[in-house]
ZAKOL-498465 format. One record per residue (C-alpha): x, y, z; residue number from 1; residue in three letters. Coordinates in Angstrom, 3 decimals. Each point is the difference from the previous one (the first is absolute). Example, Ala and Ser with C-alpha at 12.3 -4.5 7.8 and 13.67 -1.06 7.14 Angstrom:
// residues 2
<site xx="12.300" yy="-4.500" zz="7.800" minu="1" palum="ALA"/>
<site xx="1.370" yy="3.440" zz="-0.660" minu="2" palum="SER"/>
END
This chain:
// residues 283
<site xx="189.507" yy="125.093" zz="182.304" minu="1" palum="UNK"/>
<site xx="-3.088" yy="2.590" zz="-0.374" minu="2" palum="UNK"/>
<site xx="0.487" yy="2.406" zz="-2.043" minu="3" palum="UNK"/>
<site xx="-1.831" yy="3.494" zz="1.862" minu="4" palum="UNK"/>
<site xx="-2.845" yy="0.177" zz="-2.395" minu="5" palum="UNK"/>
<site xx="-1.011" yy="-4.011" zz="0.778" minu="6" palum="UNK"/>
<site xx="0.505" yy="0.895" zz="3.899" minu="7" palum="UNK"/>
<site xx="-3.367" yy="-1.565" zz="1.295" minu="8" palum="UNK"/>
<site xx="-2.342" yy="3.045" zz="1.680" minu="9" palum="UNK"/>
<site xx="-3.086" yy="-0.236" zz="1.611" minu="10" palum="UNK"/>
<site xx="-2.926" yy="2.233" zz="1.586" minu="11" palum="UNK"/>
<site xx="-1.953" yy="-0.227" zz="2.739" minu="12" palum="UNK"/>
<site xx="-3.582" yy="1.304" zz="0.616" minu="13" palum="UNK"/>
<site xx="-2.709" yy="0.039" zz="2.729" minu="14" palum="UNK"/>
<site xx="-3.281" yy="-0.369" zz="-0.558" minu="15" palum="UNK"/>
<site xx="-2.202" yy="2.515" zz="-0.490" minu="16" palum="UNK"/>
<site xx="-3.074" yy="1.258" zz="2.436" minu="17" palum="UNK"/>
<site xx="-2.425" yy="1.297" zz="-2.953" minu="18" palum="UNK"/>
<site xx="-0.824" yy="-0.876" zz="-3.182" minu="19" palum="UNK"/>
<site xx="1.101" yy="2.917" zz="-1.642" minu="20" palum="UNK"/>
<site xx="3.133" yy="-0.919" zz="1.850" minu="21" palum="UNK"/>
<site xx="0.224" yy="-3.277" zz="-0.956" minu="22" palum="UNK"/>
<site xx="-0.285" yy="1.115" zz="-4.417" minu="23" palum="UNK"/>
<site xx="2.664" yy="2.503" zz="0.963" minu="24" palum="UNK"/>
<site xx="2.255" yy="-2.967" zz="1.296" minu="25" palum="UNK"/>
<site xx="-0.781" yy="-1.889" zz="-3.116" minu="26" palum="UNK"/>
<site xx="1.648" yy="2.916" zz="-2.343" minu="27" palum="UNK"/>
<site xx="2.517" yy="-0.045" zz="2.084" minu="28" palum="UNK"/>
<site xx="1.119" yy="-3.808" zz="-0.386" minu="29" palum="UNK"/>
<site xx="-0.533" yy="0.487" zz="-3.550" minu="30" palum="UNK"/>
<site xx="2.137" yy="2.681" zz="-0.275" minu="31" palum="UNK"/>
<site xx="2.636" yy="-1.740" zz="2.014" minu="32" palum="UNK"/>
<site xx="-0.435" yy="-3.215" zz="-2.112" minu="33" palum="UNK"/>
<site xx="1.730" yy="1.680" zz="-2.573" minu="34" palum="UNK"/>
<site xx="3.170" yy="-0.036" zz="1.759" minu="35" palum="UNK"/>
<site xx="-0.080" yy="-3.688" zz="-0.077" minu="36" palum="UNK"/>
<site xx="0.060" yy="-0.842" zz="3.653" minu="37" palum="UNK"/>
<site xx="0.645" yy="-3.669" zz="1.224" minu="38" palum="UNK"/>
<site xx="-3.261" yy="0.623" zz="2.353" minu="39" palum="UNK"/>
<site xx="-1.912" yy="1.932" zz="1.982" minu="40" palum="UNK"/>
<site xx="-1.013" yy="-0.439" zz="3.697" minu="41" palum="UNK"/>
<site xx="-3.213" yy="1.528" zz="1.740" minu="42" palum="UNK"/>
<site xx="0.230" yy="0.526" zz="3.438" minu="43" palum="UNK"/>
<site xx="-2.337" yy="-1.858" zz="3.132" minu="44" palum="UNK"/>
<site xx="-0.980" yy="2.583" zz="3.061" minu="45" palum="UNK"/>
<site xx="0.504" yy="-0.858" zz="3.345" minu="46" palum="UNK"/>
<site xx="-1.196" yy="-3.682" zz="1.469" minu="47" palum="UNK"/>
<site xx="-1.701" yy="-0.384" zz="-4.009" minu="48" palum="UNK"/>
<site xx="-2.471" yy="3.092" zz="0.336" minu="49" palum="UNK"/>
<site xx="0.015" yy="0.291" zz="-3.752" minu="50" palum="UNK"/>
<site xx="0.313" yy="-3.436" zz="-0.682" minu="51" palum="UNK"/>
<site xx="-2.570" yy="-0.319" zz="-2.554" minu="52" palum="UNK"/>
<site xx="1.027" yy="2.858" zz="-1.748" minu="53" palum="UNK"/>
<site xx="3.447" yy="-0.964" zz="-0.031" minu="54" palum="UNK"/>
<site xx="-0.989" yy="-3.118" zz="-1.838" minu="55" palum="UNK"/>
<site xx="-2.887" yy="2.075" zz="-2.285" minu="56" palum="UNK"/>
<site xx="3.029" yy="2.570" zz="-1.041" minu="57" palum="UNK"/>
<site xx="2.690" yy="-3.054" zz="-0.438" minu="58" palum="UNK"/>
<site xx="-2.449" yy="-1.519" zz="-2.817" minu="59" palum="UNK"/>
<site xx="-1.121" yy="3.375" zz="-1.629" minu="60" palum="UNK"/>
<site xx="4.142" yy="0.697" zz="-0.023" minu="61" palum="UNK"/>
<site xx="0.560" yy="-2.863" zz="-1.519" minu="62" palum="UNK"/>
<site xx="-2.720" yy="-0.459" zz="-2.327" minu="63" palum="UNK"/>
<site xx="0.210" yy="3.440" zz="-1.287" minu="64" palum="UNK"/>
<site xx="3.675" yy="0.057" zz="-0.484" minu="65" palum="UNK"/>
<site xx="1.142" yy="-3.576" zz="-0.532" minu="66" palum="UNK"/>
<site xx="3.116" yy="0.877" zz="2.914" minu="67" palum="UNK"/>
<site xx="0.085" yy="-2.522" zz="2.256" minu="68" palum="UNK"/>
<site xx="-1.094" yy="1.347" zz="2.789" minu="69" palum="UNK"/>
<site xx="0.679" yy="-0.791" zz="3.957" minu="70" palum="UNK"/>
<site xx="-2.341" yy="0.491" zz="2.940" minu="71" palum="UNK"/>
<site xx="1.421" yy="0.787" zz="3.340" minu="72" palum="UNK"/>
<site xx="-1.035" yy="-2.409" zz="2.558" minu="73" palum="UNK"/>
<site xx="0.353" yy="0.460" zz="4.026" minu="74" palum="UNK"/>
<site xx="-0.562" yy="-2.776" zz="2.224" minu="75" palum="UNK"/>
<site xx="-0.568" yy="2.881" zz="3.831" minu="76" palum="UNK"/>
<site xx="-3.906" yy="-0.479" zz="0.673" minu="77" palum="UNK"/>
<site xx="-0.351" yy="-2.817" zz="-2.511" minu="78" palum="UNK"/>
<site xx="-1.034" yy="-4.021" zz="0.556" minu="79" palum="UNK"/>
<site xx="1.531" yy="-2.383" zz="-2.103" minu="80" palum="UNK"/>
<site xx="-3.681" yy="-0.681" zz="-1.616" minu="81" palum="UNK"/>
<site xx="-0.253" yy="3.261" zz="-1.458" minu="82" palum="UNK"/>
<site xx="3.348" yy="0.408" zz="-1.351" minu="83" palum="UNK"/>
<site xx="-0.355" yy="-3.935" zz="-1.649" minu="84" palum="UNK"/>
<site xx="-3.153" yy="1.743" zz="-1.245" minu="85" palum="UNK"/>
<site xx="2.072" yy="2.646" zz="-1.648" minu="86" palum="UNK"/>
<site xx="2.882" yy="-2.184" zz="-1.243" minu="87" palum="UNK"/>
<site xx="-2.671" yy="-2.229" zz="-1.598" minu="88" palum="UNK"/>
<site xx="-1.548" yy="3.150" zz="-1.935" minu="89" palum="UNK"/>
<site xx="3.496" yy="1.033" zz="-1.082" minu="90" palum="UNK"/>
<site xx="0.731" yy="-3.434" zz="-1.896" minu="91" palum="UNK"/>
<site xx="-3.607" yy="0.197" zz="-1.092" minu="92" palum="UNK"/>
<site xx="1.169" yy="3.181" zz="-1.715" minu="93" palum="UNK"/>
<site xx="3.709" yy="-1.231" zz="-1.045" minu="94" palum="UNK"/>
<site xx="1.633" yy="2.420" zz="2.277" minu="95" palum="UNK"/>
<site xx="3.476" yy="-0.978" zz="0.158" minu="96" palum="UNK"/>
<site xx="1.555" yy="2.379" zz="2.812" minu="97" palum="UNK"/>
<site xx="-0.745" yy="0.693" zz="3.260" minu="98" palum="UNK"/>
<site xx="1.248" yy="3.220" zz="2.115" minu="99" palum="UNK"/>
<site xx="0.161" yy="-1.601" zz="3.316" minu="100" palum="UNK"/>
<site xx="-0.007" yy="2.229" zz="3.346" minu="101" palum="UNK"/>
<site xx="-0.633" yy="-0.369" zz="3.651" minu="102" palum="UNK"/>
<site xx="-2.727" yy="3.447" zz="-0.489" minu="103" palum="UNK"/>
<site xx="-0.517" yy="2.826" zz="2.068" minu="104" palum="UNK"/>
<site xx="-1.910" yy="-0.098" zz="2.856" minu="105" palum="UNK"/>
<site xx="-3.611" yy="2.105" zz="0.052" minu="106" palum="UNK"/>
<site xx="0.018" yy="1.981" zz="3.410" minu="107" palum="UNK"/>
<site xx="-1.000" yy="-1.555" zz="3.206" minu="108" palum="UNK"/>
<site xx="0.878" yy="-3.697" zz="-1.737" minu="109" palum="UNK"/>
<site xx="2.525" yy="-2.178" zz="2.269" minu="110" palum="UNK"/>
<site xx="2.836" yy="-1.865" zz="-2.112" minu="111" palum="UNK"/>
<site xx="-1.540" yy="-3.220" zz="1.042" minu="112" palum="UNK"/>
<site xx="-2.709" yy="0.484" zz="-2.536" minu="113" palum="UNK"/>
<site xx="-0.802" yy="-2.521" zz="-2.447" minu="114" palum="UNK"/>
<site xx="1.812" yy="-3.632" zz="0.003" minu="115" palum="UNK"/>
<site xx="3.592" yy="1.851" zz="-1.501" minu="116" palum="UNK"/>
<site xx="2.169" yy="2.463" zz="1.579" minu="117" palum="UNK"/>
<site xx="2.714" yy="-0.417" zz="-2.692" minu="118" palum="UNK"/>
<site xx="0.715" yy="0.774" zz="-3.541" minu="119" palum="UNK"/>
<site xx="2.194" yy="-2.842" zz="0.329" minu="120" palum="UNK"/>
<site xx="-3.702" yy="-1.982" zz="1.228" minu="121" palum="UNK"/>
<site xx="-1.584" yy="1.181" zz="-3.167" minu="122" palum="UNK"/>
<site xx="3.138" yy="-1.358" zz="-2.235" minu="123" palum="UNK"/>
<site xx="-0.061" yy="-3.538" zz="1.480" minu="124" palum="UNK"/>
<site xx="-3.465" yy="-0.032" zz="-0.293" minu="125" palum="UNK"/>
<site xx="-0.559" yy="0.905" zz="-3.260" minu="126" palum="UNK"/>
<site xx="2.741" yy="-2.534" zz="-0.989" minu="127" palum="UNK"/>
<site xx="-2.127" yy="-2.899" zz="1.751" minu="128" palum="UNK"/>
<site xx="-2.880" yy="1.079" zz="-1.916" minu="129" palum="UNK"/>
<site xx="0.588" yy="0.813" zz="-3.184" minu="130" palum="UNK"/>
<site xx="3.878" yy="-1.585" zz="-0.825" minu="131" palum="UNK"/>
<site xx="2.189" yy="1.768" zz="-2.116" minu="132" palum="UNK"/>
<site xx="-3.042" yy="1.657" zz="-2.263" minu="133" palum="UNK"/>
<site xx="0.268" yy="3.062" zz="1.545" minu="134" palum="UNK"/>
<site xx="3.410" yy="2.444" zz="-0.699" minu="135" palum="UNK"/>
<site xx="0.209" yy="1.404" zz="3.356" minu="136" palum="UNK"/>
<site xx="1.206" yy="3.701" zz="1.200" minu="137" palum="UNK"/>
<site xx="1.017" yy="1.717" zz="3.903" minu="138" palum="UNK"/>
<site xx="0.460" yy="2.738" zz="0.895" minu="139" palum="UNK"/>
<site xx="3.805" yy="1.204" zz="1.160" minu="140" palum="UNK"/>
<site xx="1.167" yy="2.870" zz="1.947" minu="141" palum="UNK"/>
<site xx="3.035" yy="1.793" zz="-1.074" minu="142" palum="UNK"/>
<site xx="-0.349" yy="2.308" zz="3.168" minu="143" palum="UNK"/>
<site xx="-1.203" yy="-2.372" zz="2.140" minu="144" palum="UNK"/>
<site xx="-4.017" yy="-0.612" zz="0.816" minu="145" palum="UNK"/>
<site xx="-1.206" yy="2.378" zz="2.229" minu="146" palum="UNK"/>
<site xx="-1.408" yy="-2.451" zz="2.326" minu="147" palum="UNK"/>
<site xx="3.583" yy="-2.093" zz="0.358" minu="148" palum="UNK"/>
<site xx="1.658" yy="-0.132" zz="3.122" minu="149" palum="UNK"/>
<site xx="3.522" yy="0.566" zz="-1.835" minu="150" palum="UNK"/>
<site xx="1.314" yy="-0.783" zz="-3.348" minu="151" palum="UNK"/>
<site xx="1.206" yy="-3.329" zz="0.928" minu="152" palum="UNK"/>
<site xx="-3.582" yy="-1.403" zz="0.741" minu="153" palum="UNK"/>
<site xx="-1.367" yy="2.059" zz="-3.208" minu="154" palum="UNK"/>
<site xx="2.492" yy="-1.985" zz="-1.920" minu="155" palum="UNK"/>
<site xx="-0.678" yy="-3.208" zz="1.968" minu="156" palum="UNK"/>
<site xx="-3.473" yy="0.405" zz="-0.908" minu="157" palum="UNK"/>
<site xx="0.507" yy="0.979" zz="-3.476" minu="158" palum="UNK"/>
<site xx="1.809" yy="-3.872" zz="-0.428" minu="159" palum="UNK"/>
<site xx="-2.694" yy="-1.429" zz="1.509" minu="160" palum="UNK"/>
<site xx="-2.153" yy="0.762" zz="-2.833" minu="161" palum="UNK"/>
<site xx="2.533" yy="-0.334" zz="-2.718" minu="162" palum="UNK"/>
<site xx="0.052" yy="-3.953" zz="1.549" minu="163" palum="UNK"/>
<site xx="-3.106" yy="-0.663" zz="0.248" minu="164" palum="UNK"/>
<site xx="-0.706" yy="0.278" zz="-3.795" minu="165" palum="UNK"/>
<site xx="0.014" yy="3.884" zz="-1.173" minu="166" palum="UNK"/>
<site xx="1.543" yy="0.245" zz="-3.798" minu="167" palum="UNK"/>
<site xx="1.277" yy="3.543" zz="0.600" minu="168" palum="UNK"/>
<site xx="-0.548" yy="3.432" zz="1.934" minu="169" palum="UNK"/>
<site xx="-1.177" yy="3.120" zz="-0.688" minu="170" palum="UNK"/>
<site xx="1.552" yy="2.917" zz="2.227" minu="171" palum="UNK"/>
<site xx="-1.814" yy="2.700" zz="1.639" minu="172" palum="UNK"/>
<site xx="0.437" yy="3.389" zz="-1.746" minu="173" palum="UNK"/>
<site xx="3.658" yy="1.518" zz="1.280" minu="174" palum="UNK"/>
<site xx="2.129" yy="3.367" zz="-1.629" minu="175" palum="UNK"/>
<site xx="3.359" yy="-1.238" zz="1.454" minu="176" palum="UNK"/>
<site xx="1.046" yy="-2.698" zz="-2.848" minu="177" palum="UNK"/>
<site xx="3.004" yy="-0.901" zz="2.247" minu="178" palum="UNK"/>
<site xx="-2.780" yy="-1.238" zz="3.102" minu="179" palum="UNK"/>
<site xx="-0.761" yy="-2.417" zz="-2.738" minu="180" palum="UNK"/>
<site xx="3.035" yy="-1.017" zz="-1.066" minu="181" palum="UNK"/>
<site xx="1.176" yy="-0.807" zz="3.735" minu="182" palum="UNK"/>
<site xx="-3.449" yy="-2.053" zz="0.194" minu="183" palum="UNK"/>
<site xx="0.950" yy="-1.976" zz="-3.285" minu="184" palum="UNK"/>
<site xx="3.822" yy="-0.844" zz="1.548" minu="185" palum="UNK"/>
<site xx="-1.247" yy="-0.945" zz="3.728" minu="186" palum="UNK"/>
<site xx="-2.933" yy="-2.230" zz="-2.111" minu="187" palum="UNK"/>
<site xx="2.560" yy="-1.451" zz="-1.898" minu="188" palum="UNK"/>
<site xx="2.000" yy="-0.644" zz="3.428" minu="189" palum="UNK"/>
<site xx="-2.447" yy="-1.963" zz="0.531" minu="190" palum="UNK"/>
<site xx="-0.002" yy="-1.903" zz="-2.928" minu="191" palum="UNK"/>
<site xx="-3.563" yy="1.290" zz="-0.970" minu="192" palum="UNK"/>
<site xx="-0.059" yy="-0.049" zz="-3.542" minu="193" palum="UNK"/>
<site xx="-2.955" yy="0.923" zz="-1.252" minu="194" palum="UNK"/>
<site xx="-0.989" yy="3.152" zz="-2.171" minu="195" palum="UNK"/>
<site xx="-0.205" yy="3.168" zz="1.736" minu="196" palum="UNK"/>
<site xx="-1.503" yy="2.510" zz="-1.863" minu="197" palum="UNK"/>
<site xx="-0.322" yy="3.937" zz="0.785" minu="198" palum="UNK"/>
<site xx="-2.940" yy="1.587" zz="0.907" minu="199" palum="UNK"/>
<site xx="-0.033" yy="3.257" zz="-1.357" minu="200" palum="UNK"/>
<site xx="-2.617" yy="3.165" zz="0.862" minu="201" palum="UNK"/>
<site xx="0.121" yy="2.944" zz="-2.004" minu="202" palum="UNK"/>
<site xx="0.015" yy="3.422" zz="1.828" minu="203" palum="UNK"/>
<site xx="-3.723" yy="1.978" zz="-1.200" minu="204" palum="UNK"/>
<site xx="-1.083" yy="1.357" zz="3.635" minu="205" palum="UNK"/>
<site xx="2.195" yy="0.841" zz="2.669" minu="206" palum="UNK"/>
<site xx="-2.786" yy="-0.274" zz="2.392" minu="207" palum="UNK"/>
<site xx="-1.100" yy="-3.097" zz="-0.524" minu="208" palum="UNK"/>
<site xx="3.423" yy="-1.619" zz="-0.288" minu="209" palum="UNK"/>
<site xx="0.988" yy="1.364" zz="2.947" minu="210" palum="UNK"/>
<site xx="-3.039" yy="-1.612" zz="2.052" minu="211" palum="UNK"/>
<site xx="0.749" yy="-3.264" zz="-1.761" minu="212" palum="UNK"/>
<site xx="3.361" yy="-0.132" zz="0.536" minu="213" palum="UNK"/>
<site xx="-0.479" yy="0.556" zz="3.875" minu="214" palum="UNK"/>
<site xx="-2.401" yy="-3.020" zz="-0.006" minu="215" palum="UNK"/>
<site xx="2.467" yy="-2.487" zz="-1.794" minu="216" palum="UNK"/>
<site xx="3.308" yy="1.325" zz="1.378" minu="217" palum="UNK"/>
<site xx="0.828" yy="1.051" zz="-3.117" minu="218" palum="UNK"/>
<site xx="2.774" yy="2.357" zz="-0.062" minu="219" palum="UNK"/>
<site xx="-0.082" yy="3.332" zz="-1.835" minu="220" palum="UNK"/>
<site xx="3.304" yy="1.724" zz="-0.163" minu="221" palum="UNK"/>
<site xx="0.591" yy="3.220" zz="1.308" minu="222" palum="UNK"/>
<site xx="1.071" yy="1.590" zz="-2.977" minu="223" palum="UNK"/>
<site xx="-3.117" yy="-1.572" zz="-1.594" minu="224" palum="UNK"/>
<site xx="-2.514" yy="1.281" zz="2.957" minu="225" palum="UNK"/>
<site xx="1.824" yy="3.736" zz="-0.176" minu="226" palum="UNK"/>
<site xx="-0.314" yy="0.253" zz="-4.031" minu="227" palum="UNK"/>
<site xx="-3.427" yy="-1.426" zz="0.206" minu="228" palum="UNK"/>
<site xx="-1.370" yy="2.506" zz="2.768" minu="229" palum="UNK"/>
<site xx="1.906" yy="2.986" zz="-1.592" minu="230" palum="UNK"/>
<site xx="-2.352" yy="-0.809" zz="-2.894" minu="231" palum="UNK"/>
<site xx="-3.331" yy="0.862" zz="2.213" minu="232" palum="UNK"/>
<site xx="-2.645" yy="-0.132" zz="-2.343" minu="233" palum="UNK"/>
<site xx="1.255" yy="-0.249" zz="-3.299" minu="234" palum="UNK"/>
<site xx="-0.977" yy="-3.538" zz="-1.159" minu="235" palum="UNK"/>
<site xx="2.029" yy="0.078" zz="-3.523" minu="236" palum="UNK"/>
<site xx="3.168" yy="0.958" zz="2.040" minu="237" palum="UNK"/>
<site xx="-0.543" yy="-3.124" zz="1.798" minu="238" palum="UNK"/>
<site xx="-0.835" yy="-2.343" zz="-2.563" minu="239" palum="UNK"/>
<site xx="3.066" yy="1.352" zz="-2.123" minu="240" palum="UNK"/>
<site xx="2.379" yy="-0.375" zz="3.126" minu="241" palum="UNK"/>
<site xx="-1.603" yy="-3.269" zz="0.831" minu="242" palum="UNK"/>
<site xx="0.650" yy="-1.836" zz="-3.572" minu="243" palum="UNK"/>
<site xx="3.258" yy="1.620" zz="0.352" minu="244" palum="UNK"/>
<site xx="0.807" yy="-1.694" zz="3.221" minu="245" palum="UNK"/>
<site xx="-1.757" yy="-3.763" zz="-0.767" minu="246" palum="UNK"/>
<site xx="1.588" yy="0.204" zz="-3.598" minu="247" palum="UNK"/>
<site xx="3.567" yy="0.384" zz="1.499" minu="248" palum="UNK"/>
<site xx="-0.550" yy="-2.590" zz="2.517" minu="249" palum="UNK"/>
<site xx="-1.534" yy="-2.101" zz="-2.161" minu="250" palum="UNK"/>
<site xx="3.365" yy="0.649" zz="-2.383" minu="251" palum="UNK"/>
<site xx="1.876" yy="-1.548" zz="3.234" minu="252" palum="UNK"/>
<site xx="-1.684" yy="-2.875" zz="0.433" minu="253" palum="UNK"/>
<site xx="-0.333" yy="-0.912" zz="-3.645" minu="254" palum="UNK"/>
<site xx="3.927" yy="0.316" zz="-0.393" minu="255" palum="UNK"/>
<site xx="0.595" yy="-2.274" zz="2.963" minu="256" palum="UNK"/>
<site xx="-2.009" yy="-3.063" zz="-1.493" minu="257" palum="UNK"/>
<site xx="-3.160" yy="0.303" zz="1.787" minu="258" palum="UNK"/>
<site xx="-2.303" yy="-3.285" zz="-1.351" minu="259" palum="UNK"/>
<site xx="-3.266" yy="2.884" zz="-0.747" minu="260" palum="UNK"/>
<site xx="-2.164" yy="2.991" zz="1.075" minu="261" palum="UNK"/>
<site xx="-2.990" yy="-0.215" zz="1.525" minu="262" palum="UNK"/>
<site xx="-1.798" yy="3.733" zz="0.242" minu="263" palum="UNK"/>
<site xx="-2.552" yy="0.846" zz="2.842" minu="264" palum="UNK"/>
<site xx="-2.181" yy="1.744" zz="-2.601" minu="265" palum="UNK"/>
<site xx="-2.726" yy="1.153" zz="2.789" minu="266" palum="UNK"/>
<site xx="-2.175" yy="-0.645" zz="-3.428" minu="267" palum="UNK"/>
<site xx="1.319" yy="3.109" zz="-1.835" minu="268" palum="UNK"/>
<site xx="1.794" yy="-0.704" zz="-3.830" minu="269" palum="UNK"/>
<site xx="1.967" yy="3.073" zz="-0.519" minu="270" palum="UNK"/>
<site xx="2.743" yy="0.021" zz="2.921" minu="271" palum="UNK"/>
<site xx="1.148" yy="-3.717" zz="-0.662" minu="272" palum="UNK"/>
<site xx="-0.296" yy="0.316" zz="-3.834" minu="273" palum="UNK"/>
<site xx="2.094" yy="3.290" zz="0.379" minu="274" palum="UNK"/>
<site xx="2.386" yy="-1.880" zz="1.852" minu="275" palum="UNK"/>
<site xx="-0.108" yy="-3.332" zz="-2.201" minu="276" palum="UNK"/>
<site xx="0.541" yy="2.262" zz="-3.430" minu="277" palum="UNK"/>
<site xx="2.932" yy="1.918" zz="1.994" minu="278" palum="UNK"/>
<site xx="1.261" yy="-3.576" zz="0.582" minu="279" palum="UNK"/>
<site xx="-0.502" yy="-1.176" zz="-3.757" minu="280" palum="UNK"/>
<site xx="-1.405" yy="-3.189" zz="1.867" minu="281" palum="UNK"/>
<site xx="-3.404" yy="-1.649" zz="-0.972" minu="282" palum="UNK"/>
<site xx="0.538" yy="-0.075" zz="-3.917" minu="283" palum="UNK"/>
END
């Protein structure tokens, strides 16, 4: 059994638009390499917009840090060529772990884009291609995808890409452990077996959390959205209330076994850290 300080964590990042923006996300990895993560993962816009930057931040990651370090890979608006292409370049580089995802769709772009509709697509395909060198991650929806018909077709789906080859999921972000811990027991219904790790976003901007949330069907609690407003402008309030809340339901999770962390870091150090020390995890 783990012991909470050996509890795998792991970060993700996007990649950055500048290149002062890109040295900034390089302190940041460093500083969270210190907490010992099992990787980090860099995000891939919608239908591979920042494809090659995905890959260019992936490598500087990696290099710079010596984390193994996962890029995100969505198969909407894609050909099988290209993404061969990129799974080619990834082994060239000994990448070892894929994030694998279905993508979000640019505006005005049809679902039939590209040769794959499916995250469950990408899975198989990647499996055909490139065997078992790649550890492969999906995405999982404790609240249900916001595209699903129902939560019995979000789960149906979510099988299909545990079958066709994924190693384990990563969850979107949630602030209602017990949404995930209903997802884990229907899962294991199921007899899906796999790892299903937590995502976790810390609370810095109501704002912006707010407009995210919306987008993903995340839900933010009342409570949560009422505190969080009451606060207005006052960004330390926030950020004090917000590692208050993720630390506590972090706490939950952690006592109920969960298999690891993975923190949506939206490529700032200091609110996961804060949360990780609060933790004792990462030493």
């Amino acid at each position: 059994m783990k012991t909470q300080s050996s509890l795998p964590i792991s970060f993700e990042f996007f990649p950055a638009k500048t290149d002062n923006g890109a040295e900034k996300l390089l302190n940041t990895a460093k500083k969270l390499a210190a907490s010992n993560p099992e990787f980090f993962s860099v995000t891939y816009g919608a239908a591979g917009s920042t494809r090659d930057r995905t890959a260019g931040t992936v490598f500087d990651i990696k290099n710079l840090t010596n984390i193994p370090t996962a890029p995100h890979l969505s198969c909407i608006g894609a050909n099988k060529n290209e993404i061969a292409e990129l799974l080619a370049l990834y082994q060239q580089h000994d990448i070892k772990r894929i994030v694998a995802l279905r993508g979000d769709l640019p505006s005005g772009m049809g679902l039939a884009s590209g040769e794959m509709r499916y995250a469950n697509e990408l899975v198989e395909f990647i499996r055909e291609q490139s065997g078992d060198q790649f550890y492969l991650e999906v995405a999982a929806y404790p609240e249900v995808h916001p595209q699903a018909p129902n939560a019995e077709k979000d789960l149906e789906n979510f099988k299909r890409k545990i079958d066709a080859g994924a190693n384990s999921a990563i969850t979107q972000y949630f602030f209602n452990a017990d949404s995930y811990f209903y997802f884990v027991e229907r899962c294991q219904q199921l007899k899906i077996d796999v790892p299903i790790i937590p995502g976790i976003m810390p609370i810095t901007n109501y704002t912006k959390l707010a407009r995210f949330s919306d987008a993903c069907g995340a839900e933010i609690p009342r409570w949560i959205r009422k505190q969080l407003e009451a606060y207005g402008d006052d960004a330390t309030s926030i950020k004090k209330f917000g590692e208050q809340v993720i630390t506590q339901l972090c706490e939950k999770l952690i006592s109920q076994g969960v298999p690891g962390i993975h923190f949506y870091t939206l490529n700032q150090a200091e609110p996961s850290l804060a949360i990780v020390n609060n933790l004792g995890l990462g030493k």
